[in-house]
Backbone as CSV, one residue per row, in Angstrom:
resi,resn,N_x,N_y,N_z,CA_x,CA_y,CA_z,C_x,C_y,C_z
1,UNK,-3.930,-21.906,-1.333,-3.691,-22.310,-2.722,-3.054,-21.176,-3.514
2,UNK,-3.183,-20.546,-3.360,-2.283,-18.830,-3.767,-1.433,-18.395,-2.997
3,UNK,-0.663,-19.392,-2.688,0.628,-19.124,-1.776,1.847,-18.217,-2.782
4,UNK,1.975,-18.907,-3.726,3.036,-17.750,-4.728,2.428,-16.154,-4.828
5,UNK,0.747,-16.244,-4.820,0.697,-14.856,-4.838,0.600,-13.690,-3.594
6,UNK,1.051,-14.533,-2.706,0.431,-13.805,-1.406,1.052,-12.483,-1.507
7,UNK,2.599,-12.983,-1.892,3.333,-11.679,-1.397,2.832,-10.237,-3.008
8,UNK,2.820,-10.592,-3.818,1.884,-9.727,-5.006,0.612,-9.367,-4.174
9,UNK,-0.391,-9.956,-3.631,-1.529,-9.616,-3.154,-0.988,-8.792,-1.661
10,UNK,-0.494,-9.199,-0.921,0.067,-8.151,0.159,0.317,-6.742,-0.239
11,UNK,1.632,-7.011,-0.904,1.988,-5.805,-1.450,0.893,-4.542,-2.074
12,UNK,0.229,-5.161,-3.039,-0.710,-4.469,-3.765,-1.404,-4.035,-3.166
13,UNK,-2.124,-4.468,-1.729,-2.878,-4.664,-0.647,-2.672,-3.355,-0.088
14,UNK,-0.788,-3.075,0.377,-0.184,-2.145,0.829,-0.451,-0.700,-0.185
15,UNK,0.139,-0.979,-1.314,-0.203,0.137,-2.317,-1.148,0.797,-2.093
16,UNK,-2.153,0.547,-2.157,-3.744,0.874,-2.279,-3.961,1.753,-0.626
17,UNK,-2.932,0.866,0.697,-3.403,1.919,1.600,-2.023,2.802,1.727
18,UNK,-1.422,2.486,0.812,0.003,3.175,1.660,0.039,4.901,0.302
19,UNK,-1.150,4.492,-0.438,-0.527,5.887,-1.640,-1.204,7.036,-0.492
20,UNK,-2.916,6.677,-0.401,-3.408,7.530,0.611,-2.748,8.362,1.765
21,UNK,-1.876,7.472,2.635,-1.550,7.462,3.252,-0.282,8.459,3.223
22,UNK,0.534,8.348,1.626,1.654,9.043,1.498,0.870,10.286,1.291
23,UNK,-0.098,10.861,0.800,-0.732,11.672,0.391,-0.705,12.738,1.578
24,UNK,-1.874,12.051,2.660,-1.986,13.007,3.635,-0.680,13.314,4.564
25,UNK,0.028,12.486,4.583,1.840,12.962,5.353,2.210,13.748,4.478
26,UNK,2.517,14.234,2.892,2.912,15.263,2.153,2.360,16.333,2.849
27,UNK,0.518,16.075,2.558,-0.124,17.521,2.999,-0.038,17.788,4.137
28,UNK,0.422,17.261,5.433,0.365,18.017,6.679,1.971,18.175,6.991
29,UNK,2.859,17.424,6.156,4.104,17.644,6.222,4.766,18.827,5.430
30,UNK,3.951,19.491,4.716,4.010,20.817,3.851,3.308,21.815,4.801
C-alpha cells in the first residue's frame, strides 16, 4: 500500500546506513 513511498523509504533506509558507512571509509582512507 506504500508503493509510491518505497523508493523515499529505501533511500532514507540507505542514508541512515550509508552516512556511517561514509564515515569510517574517510577515517581509514585518511
Amino acid at each position: 500500500m506504500r508503493m509510491p513511498n518505497a523508493k523515499m523509504d529505501i533511500s532514507y533506509a540507505l542514508g541512515k546506513i550509508s552516512v556511517p558507512s561514509i564515515r569510517e571509509v574517510a577515517t581509514l582512507g585518511w
